[in-house]
C-alpha positions as CSV (number, residue, x, y, z in Angstrom):
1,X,4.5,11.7,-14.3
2,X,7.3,10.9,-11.8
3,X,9.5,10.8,-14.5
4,X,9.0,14.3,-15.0
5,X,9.2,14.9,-11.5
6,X,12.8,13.4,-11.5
7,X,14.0,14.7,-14.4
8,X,12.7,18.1,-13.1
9,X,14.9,18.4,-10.5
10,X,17.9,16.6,-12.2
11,X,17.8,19.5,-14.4
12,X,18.5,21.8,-11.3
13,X,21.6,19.8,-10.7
14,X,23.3,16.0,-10.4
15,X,21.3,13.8,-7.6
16,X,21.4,10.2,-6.2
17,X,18.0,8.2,-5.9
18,X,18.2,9.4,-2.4
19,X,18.7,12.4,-2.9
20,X,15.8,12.7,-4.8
21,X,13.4,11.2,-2.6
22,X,14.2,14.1,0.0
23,X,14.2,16.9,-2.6
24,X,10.4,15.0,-3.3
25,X,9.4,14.9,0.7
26,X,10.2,18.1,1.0
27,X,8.7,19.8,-2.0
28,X,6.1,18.0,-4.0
29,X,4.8,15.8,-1.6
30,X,1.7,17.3,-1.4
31,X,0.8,16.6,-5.3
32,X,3.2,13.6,-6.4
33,X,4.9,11.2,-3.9
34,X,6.8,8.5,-4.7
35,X,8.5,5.7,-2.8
36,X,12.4,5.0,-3.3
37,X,12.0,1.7,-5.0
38,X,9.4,3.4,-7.4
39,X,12.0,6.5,-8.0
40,X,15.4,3.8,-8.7
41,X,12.9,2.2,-11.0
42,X,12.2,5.0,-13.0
43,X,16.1,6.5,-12.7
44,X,16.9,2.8,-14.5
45,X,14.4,3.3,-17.2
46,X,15.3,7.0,-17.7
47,X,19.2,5.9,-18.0
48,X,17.8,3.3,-20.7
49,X,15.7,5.6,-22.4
50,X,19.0,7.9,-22.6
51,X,17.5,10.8,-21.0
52,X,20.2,10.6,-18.1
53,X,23.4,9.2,-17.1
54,X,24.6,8.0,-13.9
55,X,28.3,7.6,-12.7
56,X,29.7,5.8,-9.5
57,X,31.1,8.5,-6.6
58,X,32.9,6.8,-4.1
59,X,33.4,7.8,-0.7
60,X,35.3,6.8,1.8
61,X,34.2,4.8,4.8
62,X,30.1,4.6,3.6
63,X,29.0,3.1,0.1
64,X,29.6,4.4,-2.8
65,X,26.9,7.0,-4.7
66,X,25.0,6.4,-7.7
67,X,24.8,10.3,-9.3
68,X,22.3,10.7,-12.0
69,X,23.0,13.9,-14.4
70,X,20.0,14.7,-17.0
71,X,21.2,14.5,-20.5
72,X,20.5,16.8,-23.2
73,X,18.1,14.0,-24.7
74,X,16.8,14.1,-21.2
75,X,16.3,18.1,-21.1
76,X,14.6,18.5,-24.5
77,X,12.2,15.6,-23.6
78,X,11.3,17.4,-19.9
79,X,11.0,21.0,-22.1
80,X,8.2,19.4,-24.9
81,X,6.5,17.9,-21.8
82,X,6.5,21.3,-19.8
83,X,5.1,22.7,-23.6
84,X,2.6,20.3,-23.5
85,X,-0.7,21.7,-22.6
86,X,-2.8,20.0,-20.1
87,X,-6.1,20.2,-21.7
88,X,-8.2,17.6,-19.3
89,X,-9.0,18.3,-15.3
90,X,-7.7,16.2,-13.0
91,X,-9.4,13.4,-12.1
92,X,-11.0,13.3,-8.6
93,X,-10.7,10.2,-6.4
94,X,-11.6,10.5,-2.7
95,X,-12.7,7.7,-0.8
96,X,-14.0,9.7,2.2
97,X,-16.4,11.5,-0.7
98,X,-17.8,7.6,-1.4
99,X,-18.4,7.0,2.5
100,X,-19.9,9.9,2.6
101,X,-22.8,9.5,-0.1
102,X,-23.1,6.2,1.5
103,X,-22.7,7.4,5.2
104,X,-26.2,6.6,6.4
105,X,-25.6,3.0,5.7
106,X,-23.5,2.6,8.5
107,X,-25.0,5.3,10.7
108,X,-24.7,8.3,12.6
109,X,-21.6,7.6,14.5
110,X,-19.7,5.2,12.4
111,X,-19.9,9.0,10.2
112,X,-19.1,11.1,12.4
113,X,-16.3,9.2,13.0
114,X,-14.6,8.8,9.8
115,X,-15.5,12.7,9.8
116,X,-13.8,13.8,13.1
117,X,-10.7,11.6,11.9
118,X,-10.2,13.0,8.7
119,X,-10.9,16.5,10.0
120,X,-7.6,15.4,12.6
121,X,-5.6,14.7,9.7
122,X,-6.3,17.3,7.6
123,X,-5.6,20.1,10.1
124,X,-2.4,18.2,10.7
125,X,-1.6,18.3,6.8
126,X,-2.4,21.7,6.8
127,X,0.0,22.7,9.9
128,X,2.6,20.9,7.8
129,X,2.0,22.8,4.5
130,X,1.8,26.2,6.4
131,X,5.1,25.8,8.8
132,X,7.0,22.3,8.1
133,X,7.1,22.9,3.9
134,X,8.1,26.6,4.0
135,X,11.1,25.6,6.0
136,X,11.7,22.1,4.0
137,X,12.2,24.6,0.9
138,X,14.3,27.0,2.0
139,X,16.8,24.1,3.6
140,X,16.7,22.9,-0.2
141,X,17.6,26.6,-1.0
142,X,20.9,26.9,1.0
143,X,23.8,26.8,-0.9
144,X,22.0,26.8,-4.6
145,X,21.3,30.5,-5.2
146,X,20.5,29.9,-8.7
147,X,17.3,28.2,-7.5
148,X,15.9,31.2,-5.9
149,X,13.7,32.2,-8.5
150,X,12.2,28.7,-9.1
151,X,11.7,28.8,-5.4
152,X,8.3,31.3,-6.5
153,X,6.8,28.6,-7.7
154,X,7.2,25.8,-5.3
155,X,6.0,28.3,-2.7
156,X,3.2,28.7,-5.2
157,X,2.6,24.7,-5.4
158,X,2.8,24.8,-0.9
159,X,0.2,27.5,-1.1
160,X,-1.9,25.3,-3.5
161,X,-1.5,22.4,-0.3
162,X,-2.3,25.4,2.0
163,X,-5.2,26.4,0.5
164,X,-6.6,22.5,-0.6
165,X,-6.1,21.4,3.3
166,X,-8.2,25.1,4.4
167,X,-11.2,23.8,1.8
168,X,-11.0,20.6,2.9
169,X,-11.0,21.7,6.8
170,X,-14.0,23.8,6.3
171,X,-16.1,21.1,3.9
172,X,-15.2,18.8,7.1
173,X,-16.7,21.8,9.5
174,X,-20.0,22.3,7.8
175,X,-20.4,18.6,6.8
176,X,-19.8,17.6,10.9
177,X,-22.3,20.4,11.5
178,X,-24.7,19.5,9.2
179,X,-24.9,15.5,10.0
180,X,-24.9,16.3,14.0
181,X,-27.8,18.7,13.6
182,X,-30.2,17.7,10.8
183,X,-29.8,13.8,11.4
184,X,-31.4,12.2,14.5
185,X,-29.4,10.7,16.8
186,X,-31.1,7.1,16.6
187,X,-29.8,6.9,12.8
188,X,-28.5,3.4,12.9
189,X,-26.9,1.2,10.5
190,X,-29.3,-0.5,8.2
């Protein structure tokens, strides 16, 4: 998948590795992340593959630039993917879901715990999403115009980490409620 990530946004215009990693932090981070070993690794494979081309720009007094342009190879393969239809859901892997199921094992608190932290981080995410995201993307927008319509639809994929975090925040709520009311206080661990 994070080839089509990369050569998603090489079709909006040339980019170094770098580059890429940013355009990534501050736009799909909240459904595909990728470190900046794992992004040169798939740039070399891409550039193998022929589906883009990189060329040395030099600049004077800091290291020279490695600028990868999507080919037309490179375009046509990123189109049949975006043709492609997705015909599976996504699969679902949450290891706070497992702790949960389990959560009695450990007890009351150890539960609550896990629950309070996750609650801390998810209201964090979501502050991020709703304020920090929104201004990532239109920074990305200044001085490329052309993007403003595509711009639609990353607001639509923040909205989607908006709207994820709000569930989650709210599952968290009642699921904190629920184990601090129904479940006696002396639950231990077993």
């Amino acid at each position: 998948m994070l080839k089509y990530v990369l050569l998603g946004f090489l079709s909006y215009l040339p980019l170094t590795g770098y580059e890429l990693e940013g355009w990534m932090n501050m736009s799909t981070s909240n459904f595909w992340q990728a470190k900046l070993s794992q992004i040169y690794t798939t740039l070399k494979k891409l550039e193998e593959e022929g589906a883009v081309t990189s060329q040395i720009a030099p600049q004077e007094g800091r290291p020279d630039r490695r600028v990868y342009t999507i080919t037309e190879a490179g375009l046509a393969d990123l189109y049949e993917w975006q043709r492609t239809p997705i015909l599976d859901l996504p699969q679902k892997k949450d290891a706070l879901l497992v702790k949960v199921f389990f959560g009695l094992e450990a007890g009351k608190e150890a539960m609550l715990t896990q629950l309070r932290l996750q609650l801390d981080l998810h209201r964090r995410q979501h502050q991020h999403y709703d304020q920090q995201s929104l201004n990532d993307m239109q920074h990305i927008l200044e001085g490329h115009s052309e993007l403003v319509t595509d711009a639609i639809l990353w607001d639509s994929t923040r909205r989607f980490g908006v709207m994820y975090e709000e569930m989650y925040i709210r599952w968290l709520q009642e699921t904190i409620a629920m184990v601090e009311q129904m479940l006696p206080d002396e639950t231990e661990p077993k």
